[in-house]
N, C-alpha and C positions, 0 to 999 in steps of 0.2 A: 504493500500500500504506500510506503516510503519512496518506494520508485515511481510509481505513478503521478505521486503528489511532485515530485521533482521533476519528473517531464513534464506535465503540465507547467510548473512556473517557466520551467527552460522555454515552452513553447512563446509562454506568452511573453514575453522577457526579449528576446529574440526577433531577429527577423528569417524565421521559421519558414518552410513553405508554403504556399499560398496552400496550396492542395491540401493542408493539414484542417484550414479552418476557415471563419468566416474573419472578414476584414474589418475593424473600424477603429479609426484615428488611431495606426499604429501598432494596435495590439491585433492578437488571434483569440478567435473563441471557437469551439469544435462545432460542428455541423453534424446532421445524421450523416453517416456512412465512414465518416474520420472514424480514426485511432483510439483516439480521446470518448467518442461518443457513447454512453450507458447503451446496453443492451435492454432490449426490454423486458429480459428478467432481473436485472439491475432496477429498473426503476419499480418495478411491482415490489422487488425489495426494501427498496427505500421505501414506499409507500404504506410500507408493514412498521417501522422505525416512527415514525412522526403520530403524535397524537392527534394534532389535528387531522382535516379532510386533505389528502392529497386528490389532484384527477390529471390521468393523463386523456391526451388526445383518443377519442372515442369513447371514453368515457360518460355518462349519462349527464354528471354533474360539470363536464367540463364547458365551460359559459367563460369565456376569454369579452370582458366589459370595455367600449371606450365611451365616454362620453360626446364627443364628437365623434362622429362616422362619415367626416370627409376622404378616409383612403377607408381601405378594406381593413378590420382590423385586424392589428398580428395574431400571432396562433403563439404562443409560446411552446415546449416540448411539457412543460408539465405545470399544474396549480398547486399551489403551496396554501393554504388558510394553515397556520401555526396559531397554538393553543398558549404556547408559553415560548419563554426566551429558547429553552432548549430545543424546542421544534427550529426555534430560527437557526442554532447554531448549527443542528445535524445538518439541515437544508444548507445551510454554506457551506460548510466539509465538504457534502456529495458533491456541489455546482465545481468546491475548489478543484475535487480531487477528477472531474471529469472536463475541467477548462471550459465551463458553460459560461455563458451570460445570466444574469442576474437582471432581473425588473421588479420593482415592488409597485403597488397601490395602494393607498391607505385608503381612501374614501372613492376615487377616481374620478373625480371631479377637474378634469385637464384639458385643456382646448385644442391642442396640438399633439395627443396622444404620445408621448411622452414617457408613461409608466407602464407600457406594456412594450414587448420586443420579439421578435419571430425566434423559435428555437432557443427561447430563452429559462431558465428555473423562476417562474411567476409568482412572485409571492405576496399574499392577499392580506392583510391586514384586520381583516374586518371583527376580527373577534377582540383585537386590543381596543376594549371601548369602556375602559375604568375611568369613573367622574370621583374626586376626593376633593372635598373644601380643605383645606388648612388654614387655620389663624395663624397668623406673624404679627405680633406687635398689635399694632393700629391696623395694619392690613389683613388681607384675603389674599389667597392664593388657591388655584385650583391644578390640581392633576388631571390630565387626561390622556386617554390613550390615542391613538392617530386613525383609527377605523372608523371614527363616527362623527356625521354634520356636526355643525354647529348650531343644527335646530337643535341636537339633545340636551346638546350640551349646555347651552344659553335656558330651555326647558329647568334643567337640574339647577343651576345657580338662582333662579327664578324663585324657586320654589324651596331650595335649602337655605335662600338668605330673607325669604319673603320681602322680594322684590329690593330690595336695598344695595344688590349688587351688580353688577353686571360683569360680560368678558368682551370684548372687545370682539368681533367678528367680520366678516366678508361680509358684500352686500346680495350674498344670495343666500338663503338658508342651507343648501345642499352643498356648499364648502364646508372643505373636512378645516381640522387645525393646525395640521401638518404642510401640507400642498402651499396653502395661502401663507400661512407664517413664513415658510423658508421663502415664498415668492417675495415678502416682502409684507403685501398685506395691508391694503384701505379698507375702513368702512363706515359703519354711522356714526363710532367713536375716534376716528382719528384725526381730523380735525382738532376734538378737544386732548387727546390724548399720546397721540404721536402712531406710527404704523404699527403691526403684528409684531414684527421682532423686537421692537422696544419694550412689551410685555413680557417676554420670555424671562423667564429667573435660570432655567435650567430645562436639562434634555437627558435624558438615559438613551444611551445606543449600541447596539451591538453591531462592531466593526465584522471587517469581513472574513478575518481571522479567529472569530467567536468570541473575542474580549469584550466585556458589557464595560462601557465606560460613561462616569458623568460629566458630560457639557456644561461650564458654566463662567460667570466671571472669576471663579479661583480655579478653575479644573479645565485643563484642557482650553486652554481660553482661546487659539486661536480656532481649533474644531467649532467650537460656542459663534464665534464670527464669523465664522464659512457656514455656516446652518442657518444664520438670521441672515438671510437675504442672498444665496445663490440661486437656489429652487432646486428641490426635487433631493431623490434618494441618494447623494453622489459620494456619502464618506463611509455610511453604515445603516446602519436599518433604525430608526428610532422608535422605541418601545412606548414611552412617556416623555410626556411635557407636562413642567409646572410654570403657569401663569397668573402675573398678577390681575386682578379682579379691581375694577375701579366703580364708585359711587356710583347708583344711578343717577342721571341728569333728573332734576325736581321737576322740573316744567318744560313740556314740549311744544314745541306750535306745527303742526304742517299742513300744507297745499298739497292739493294735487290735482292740476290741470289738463284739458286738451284742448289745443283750439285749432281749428282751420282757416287760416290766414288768407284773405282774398286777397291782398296784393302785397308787392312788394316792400310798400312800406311798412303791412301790419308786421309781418314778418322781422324787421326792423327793431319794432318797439316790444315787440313777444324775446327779443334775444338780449335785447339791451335791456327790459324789464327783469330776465333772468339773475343777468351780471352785477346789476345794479344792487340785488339783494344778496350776491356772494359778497362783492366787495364792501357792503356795510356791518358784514358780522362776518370775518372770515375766520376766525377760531370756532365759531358759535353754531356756525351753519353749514349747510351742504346741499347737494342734492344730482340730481341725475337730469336730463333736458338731451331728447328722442327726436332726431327728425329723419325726414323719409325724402328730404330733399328741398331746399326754398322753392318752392312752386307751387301758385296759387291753388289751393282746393288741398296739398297736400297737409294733412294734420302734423301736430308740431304738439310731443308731450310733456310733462314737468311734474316731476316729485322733489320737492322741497320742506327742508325743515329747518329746524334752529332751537337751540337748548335756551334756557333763561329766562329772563323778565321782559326782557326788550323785546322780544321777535315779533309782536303784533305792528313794530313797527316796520321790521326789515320784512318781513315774510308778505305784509302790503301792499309791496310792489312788485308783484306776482297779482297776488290773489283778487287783486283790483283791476286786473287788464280787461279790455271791454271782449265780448265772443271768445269767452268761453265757451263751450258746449256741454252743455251736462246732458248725463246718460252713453257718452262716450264709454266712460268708464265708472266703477262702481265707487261712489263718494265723490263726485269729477267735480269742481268747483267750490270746492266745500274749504275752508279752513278750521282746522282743528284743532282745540288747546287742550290738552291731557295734562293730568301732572305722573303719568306714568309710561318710563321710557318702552317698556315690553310692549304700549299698544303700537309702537312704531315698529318692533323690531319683530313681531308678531307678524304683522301687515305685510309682508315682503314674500312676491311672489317664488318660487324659485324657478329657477332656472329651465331651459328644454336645452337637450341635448339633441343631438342628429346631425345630420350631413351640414356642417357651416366652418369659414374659416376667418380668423381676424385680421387685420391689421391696426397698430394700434400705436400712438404717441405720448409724448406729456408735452401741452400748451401753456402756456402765460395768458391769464385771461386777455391781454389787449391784442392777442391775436388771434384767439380762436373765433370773433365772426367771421374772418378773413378766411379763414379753414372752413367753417361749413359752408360757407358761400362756395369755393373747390370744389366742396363735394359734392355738391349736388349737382354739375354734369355725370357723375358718376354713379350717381343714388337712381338717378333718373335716364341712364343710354338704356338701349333698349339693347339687349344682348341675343346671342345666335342658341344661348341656352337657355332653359330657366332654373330665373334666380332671385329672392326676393334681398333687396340692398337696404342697409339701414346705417345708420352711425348717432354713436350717444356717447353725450358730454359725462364723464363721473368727476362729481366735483366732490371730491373728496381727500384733494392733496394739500398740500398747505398746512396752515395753522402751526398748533403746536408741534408736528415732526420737524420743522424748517429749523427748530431748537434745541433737536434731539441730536444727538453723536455726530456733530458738524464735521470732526477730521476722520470721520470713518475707520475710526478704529477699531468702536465695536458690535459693528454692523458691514454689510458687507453688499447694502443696497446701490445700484447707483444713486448717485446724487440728486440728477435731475425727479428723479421721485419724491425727494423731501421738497425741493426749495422748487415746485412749479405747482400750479392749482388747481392743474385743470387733466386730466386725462380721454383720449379723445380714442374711443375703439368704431372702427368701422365694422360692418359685420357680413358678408354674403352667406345666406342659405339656398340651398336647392332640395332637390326631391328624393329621397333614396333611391328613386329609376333611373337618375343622372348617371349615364355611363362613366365609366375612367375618364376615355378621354376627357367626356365634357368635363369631369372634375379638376383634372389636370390644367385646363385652360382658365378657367377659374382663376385654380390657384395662381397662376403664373399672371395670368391679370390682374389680379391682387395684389399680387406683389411689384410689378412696377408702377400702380397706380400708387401704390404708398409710397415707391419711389421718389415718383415726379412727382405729386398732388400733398401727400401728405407730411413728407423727411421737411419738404422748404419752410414750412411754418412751423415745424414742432421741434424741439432737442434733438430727435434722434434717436432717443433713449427710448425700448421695447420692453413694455411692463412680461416678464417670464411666463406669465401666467396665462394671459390671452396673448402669444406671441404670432407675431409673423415671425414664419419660419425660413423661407429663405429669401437671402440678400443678395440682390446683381454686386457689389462689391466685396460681397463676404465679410464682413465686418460686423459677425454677428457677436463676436467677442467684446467688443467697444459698446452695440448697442443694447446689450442685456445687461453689461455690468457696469457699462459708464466709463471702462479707461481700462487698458493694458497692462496697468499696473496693479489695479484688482484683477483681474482675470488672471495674471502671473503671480500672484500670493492665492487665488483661489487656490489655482491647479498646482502649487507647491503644495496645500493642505491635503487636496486631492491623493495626490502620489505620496504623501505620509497615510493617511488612514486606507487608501485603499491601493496598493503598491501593484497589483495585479491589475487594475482596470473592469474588474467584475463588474461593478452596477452600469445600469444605467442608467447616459446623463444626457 
């Protein structure tokens, strides 16, 4: 078994023959019919070892999940659900000792599929889904495990602190806390409280040599900053997080509009109406602003909110714009004052998943009319496929993260994500019947139109999460982390915890 585990390093280590395995950025991973590859009374064996569900291909339970289904999804060589750390560890041995690929999924909530990999050891998450409050001092702190939304989770703090606390979460319910934390991580509280990774206290992980290690500001510190803010499973498998818990906001106020703008100038006063209520409470407030393209008839939507005393003032200038249209949507027109944050956090649709792909930037509000106006030749061509186009404002940057870990030392987001306010994702959907090809032209239209349309007005910088995935100058290392200089301290941590290349990143 000695020797095995030592041809395999040598393979991957090496520049080994191609014929041995599959190819990527450098390293080899074995293929069915290699050397290296388990037999498949090897993996019926393994699957006797592991407590949890193993499934391989053919298998009744084997259900390989993406949440988007813009390509075909991968097929991994086999499904991992682990019950406990030790199921994770056997499950790495076997992947070491037969030079497989490694994919995890905690929740699978990914826009760019991402955590799953063809001929890969697939390993599911979903059973680590421990919620623990702990007291520290004056604060709260919560454990949880990576398997599960952050509806449960936000649910349990809800009702363990009887409403007095809250966690900090994504703006879609069906984000896990794993996925969105390492991406970086906006949502209703960050504004008043800074991004996901700023909440992190600490991280339990098991590297990929079975060592269960804690991540934190005294342990492991640089691991601890390559985990808040890279994205995705890239150093070791993370078991638990414990995060800080902040007050709930006392007083909410929110809008939530549709209107359909019959000219050009309503259109005009519906956008400057929006901006005009971020930039008067910008720690305080937030919100999301939907369009379908500036063009008359086309609807134009807005959810907005704001914590505090004042928001009847700022939130005004929305909720007062003339043609509204109520019945659009359920509550449409309404402004609402709750002194209870859960009815906002409650109210959030989640997400669809299916055949769609993003493109996506961070704005400066004095430029993003300039940007939607762009896009709506593009919201609005009439294409050779079908495809429904849409793009939406999340204002949810800014505030107090612009004040959080300024020299990026312990964090490892880029930049332009704290100190810009605006985040601008384009969206194309199509039909599950869309052929490849048609997919394929999509995607590559999408991709140059964020090129030319989108790159000139925004940073640059590609939130991880909902990313465009490929770049006409490949510079996708600058535009996920913000500079080559994080990307080359990333991938030094990289090559420390994970020295084989196993995961996927």
């Amino acid at each position: 078994m000695k020797a095995l585990l030592l041809a395999s390093m040598l393979l991957a280590l090496t520049g080994g023959a191609e014929a041995w395995g599959g190819f990527y950025h450098g390293y080899r991973y074995s293929l069915p019919g290699d050397w290296l590859w388990p037999s498949q009374s090897k993996m019926e064996w393994f699957k006797k070892t592991v407590g949890g569900d193993v499934y391989l291909k053919g298998d009744d339970g084997y259900l390989p999940y993406t949440f988007s289904t813009r390509t075909n999804t991968p097929k991994p060589a086999m499904m991992v659900y682990p019950n406990c750390i030790r199921d994770i560890q056997k499950t790495l041995r076997f992947a070491r000792w037969h030079n497989m690929r490694i994919s995890v999924l905690s929740t699978g909530h990914h826009m760019d599929v991402r955590n799953i990999a063809d001929n890969a050891v697939h390993i599911v998450m979903y059973n680590f889904n421990e919620k623990q409050i702990i007291d520290v001092g004056d604060e709260k702190h919560i454990k949880v495990g990576p398997g599960q939304p952050f509806a449960d989770i936000s649910k349990h703090v809800q009702e363990a602190t009887n409403e007095e606390w809250a966690i900090a979460t994504g703006g879609d319910s069906t984000v896990g806390p794993y996925g969105w934390t390492t991406g970086g991580g906006h949502g209703y509280l960050s504004r008043l409280h800074g991004l996901g990774v700023d909440h992190v206290v600490s991280m339990r992980v098991v590297l990929t040599n079975g060592r269960v290690v804690t991540a934190s500001e005294h342990s492991h510190k640089e691991l601890f900053r390559s985990l808040r803010g890279s994205g995705g499973s890239a150093y070791g498998i993370t078991v638990s997080m414990t995060i800080r818990l902040h007050p709930t906001p006392k007083k909410v106020t929110t809008f939530l509009g549709a209107f359909i703008p019959q000219s050009a100038t309503e259109y005009d006063t519906v956008m400057q109406s929006y901006h005009n209520f971020l930039s008067g409470a910008t720690k305080y407030a937030g919100g999301y602003y939907l369009t379908m393209g500036m063009i008359p008839g086309k609807p134009v939507f807005m959810i907005t909110f704001c914590y505090g005393d004042d928001c009847d003032r700022h939130i005004s200038k929305v909720s007062s714009l003339p043609n509204c249209i109520p019945g659009l949507l359920p509550g449409n027109c309404q402004q609402n004052n709750t002194n209870n944050y859960y009815t906002l956090l409650n109210s959030i649709t989640p997400g669809a998943g299916g055949p769609q792909y993003s493109v996506s930037t961070s704005v400066t509000a004095d430029k993003t009319y300039d940007l939607i106006k762009a896009t709506t030749a593009w919201v609005t061509k009439d294409e050779t496929y079908p495809m429904t186009k849409f793009c939406t404002q999340t204002s949810l940057l800014g505030g107090e993260m612009k004040n959080l870990d300024v020299d990026g030392d312990d964090t490892s987001v880029a930049p332009a994500m704290r100190n810009t306010e605006i985040q601008l994702t384009c969206v194309g959907t199509w039909a599950e019947t869309a052929t490849v090809d048609q997919r394929e032209q999509m995607v590559a239209d999408m991709d140059q139109w964020g090129e030319d349309v989108v790159r000139p007005f925004g940073t640059g910088w590609v939130y991880w999460n909902e990313p465009q995935h490929n770049f006409p100058e490949n510079d996708w290392k600058e535009r996920y982390w913000g500079s080559m200089d994080n990307y080359n301290r990333l991938l030094r941590s990289k090559r420390r915890y994970d020295p084989l290349m196993q995961l996927r990143m």
